[in-house]
C-alpha positions as CSV (number, residue, x, y, z in Angstrom):
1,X,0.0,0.0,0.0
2,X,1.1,3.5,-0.8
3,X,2.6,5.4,1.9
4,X,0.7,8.6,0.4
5,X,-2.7,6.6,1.5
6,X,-2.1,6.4,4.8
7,X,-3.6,8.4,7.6
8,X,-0.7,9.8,9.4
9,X,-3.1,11.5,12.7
10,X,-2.7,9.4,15.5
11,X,-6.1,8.0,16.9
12,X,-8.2,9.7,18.9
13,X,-7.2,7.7,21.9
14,X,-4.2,8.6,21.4
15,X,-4.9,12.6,20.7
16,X,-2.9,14.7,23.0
17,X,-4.2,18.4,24.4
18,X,-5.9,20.4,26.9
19,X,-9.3,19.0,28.0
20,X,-12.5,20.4,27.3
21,X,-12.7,21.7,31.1
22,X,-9.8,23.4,30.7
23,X,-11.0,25.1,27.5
24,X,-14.0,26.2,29.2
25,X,-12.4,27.2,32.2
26,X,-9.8,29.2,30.3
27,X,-12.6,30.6,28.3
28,X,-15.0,31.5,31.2
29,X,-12.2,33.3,33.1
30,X,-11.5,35.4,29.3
31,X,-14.9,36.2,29.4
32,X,-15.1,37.4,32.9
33,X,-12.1,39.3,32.3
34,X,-13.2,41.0,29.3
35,X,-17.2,41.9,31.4
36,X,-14.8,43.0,34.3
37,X,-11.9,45.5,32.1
38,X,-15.2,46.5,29.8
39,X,-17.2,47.3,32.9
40,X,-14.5,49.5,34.8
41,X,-12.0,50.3,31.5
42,X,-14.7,50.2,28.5
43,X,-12.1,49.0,26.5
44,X,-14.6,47.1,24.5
45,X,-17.0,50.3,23.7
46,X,-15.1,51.2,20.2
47,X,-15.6,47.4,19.3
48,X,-18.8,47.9,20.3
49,X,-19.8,51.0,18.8
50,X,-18.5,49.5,15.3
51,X,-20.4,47.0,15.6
52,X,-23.3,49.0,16.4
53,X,-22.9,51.1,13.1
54,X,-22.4,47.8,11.1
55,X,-25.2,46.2,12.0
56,X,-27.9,49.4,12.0
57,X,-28.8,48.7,8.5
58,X,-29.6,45.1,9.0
59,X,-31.2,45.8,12.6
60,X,-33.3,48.8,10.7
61,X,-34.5,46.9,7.9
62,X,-35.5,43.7,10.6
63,X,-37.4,46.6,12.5
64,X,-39.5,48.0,9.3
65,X,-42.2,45.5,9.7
66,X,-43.1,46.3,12.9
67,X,-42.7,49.8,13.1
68,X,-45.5,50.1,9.9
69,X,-47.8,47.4,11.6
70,X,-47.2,49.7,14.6
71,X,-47.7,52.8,12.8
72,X,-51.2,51.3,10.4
73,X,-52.4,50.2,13.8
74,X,-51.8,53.8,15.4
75,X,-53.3,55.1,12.5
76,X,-56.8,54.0,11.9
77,X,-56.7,54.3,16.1
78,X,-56.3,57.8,15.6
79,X,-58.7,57.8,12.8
80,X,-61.6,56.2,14.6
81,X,-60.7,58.8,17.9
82,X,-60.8,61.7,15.6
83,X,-64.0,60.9,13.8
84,X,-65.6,60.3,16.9
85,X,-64.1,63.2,18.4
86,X,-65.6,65.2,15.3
87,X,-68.6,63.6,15.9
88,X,-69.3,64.7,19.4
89,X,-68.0,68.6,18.3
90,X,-70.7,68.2,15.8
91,X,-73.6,67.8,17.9
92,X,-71.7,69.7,21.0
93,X,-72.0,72.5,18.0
94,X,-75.8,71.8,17.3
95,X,-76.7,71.8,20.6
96,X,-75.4,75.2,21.4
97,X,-76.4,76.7,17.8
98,X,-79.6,75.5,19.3
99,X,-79.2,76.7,22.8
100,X,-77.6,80.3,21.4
101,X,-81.1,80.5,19.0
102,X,-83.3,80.1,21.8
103,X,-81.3,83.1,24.0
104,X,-81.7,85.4,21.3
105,X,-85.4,84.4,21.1
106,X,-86.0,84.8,24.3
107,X,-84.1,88.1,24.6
108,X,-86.2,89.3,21.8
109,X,-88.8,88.5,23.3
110,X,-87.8,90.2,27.0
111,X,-87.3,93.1,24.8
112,X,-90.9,93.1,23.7
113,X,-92.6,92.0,27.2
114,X,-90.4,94.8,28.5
115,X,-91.9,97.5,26.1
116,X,-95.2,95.9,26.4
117,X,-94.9,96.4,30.2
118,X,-93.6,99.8,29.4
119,X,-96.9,100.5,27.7
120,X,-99.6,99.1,29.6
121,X,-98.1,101.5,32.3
122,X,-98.8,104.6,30.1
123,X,-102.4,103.4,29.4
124,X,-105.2,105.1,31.0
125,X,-107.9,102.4,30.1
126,X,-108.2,99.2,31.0
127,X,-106.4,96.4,29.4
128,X,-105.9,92.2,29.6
129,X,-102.8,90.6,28.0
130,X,-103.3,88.1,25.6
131,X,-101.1,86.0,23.4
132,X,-101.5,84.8,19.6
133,X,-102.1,81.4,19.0
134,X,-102.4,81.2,15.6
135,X,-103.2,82.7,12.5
136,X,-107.4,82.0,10.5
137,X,-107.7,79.8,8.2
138,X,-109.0,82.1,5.4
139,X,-106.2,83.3,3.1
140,X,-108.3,86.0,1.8
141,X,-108.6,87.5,5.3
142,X,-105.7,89.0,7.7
143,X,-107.0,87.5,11.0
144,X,-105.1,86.1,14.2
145,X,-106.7,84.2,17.3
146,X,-105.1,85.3,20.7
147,X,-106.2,82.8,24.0
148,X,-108.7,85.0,25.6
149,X,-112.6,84.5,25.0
150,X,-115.9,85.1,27.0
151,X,-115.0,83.5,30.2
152,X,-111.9,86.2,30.3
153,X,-114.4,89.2,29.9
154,X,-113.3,89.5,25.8
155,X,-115.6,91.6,23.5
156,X,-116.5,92.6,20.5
157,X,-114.9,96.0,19.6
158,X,-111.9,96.0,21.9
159,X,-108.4,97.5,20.4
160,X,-105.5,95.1,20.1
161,X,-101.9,96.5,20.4
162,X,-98.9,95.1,21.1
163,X,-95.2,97.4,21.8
164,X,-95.0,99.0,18.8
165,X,-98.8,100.0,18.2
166,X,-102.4,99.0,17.3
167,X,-102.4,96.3,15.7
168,X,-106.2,95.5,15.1
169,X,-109.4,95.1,16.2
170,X,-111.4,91.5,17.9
171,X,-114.4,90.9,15.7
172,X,-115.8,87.3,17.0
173,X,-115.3,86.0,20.5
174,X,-115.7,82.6,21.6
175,X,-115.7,81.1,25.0
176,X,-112.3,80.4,25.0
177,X,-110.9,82.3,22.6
178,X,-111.1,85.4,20.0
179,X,-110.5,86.4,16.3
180,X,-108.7,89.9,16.1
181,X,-109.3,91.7,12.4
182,X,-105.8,93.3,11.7
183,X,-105.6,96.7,10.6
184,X,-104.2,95.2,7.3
185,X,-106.9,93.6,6.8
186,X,-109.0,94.8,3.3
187,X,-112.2,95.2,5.0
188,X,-110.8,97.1,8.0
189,X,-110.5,101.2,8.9
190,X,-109.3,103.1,11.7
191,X,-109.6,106.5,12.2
192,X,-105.9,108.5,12.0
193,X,-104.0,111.9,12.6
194,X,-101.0,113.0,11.0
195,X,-98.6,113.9,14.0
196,X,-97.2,116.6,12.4
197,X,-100.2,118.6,10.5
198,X,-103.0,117.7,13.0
199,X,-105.2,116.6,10.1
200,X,-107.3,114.0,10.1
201,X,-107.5,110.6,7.7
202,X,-108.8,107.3,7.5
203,X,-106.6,104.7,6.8
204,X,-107.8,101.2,5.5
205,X,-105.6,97.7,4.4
206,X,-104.1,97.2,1.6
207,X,-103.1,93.8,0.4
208,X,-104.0,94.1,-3.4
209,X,-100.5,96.3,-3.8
210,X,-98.6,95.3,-0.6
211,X,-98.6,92.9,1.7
212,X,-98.5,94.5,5.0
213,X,-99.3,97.6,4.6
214,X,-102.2,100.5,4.9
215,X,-103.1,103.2,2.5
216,X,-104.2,106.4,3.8
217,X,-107.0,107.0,1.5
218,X,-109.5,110.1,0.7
219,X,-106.7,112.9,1.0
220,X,-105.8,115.7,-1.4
221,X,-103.5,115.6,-4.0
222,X,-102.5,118.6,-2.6
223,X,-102.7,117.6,1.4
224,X,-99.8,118.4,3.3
225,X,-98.3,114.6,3.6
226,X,-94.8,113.5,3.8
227,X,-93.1,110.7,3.9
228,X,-92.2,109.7,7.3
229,X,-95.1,111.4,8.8
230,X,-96.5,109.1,12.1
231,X,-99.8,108.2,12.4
232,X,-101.6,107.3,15.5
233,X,-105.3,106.7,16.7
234,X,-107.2,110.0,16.0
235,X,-110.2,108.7,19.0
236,X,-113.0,110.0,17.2
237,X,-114.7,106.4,15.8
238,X,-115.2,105.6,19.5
239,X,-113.5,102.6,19.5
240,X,-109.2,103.6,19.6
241,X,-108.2,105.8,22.4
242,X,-106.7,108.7,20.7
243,X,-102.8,108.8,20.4
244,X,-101.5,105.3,20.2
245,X,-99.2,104.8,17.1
246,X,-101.0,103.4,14.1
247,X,-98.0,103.3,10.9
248,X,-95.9,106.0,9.3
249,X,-95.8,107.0,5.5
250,X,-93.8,105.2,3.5
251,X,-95.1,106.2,0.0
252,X,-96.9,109.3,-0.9
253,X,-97.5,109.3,-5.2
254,X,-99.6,112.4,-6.8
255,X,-100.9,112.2,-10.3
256,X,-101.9,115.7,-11.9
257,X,-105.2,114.0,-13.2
258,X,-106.1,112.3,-9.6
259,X,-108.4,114.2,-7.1
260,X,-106.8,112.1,-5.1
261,X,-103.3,111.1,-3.2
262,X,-102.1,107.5,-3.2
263,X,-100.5,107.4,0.0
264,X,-98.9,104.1,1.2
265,X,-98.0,103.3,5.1
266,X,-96.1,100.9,6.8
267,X,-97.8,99.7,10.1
268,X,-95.7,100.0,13.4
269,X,-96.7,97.1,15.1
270,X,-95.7,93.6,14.2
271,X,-98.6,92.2,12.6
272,X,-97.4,89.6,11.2
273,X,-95.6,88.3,13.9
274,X,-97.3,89.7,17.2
275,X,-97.3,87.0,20.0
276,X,-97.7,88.9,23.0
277,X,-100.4,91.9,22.9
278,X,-102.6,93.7,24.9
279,X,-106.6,93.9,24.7
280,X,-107.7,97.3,25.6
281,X,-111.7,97.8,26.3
282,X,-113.7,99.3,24.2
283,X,-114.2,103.2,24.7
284,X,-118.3,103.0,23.5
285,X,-119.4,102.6,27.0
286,X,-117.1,105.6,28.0
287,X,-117.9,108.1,25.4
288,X,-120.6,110.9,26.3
289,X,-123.7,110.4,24.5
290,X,-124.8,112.7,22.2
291,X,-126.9,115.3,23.7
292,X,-130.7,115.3,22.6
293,X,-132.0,117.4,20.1
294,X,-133.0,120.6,21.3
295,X,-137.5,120.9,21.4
296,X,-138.4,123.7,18.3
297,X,-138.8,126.9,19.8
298,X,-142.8,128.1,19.1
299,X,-143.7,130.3,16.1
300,X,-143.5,133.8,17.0
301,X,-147.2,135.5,16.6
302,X,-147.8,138.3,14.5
303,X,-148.8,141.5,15.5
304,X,-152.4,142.4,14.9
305,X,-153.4,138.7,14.8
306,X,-156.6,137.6,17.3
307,X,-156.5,135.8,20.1
């Protein structure tokens, strides 16, 4: 047999060399020497740190996956918080759009009671507050029903104002409740004076030209009307105490061929949207009546005539 085919390494019983206790021992105290010198010396940190910057990209790119499952999952969690967060502002929003429309309703209306007040205190006849319920049924017709009726002393004839100024007349009462003809109404007139000429009108509704408006009919073309003029209750129908504001001229049109002025006015009280008001009673029972005619004086007899 060949030499060159021969294996030359001695058997392993026969191996010679340090155990495998002493190899761990020698490389347990190494270690221990290397934790102890790196603890107090850090004489492995620059080994350390290179490894460190060597091994960022692969630690970086093992990381990826989890950081964007991390990041997806923080995501839609701060999705779903924010729409429900957007949710809540929404109807925190409502509500107080809600809660600020019904302040500034009621201070309107404070406003109103408070000038209401304001007049029932300058009245000298006697008055019941009322409120409007609702509007008739007949669209021909400008009509309003207010809660007061027979069993709250309500008649026929009494003035209804509210803050501004007159702004009708009741026409039917029913037990419970009445139906109040508004001065814009086509069928309706009320006696008026100019404020600032003394002279006396009647103004009536107008609804074929304007919707809520009077017209001051029967004057001049020449009558001394402007607009702007005021208009209150002239007293002498019997039925409006004098002085309480009626509308003011808005429109005043003269035509060289007409006997007559057109003269448009815009009423001052709220007609269209009156809820609180005041029923004042009618003046018929308070106006003097008219004195009785006065007996014909006899014929005088002529001279020379017999007995």
């Amino acid at each position: 047999m060949p030499l060159g085919t021969l294996d030359r390494d001695p058997p392993p019983f026969f191996r010679q060399g340090p155990s495998a206790l002493s190899k761990l021992a020698v490389c347990s105290a190494l270690a221990l020497l290397l934790m102890v010198a790196d603890a107090r010396f850090k004489v492995m940190q620059p080994l350390r740190v290179a490894l460190a910057a060597v091994l960022y990209p692969v630690q970086w790119l093992a990381l990826q996956p989890v950081e964007l499952a991390g990041r997806m999952g923080n995501y839609f969690s701060t999705l779903a918080t924010a729409e429900t967060a957007q949710e809540e502002a929404r109807r925190k929003l409502s509500v107080q759009s809600q809660r600020a429309n019904q302040v500034e309703q009621l201070e309107l209306e404070n406003q109103r009671l408070r000038k209401l007040l304001d007049l029932s205190q300058r009245l000298t006849t006697d008055f019941r507050a009322a409120q409007v319920i609702y509007e008739a049924a007949d669209p021909y017709t400008r009509k309003v029903i207010i809660d007061k009726g027979l069993m709250h002393r309500m008649v026929v004839g009494s003035p209804v104002l509210d803050e501004a100024g007159v702004i009708g007349q009741i026409t039917n009462v029913y037990p419970l409740v009445s139906e109040v003809t508004l001065i814009t109404d086509r069928d309706h007139a009320i006696p008026v004076l100019n404020v600032r000429t003394g002279a006396r009108g009647v103004a009536f509704g107008d609804t074929s030209t304007h919707a809520d408006a009077l017209e001051l009919r029967y004057m001049a073309a020449n009558a001394d009307v402007a607009v702007g003029d005021l208009l209150t209750t002239s007293g002498v129908d019997g039925v409006y105490p004098p002085g309480l504001p009626v509308a003011r001229v808005e429109k005043v049109e003269r035509k060289v061929d007409a006997v007559f002025a057109r003269i448009y006015c815009v009423p001052l009280g709220l007609v269209s949207g009156a809820e609180h008001v005041i029923v004042l009673d009618p003046l018929g029972d308070k106006v003097p009546a008219r004195p009785a005619p006065e007996a014909p004086m006899p014929a005088a007899k002529s001279r020379g005539a017999r007995p």
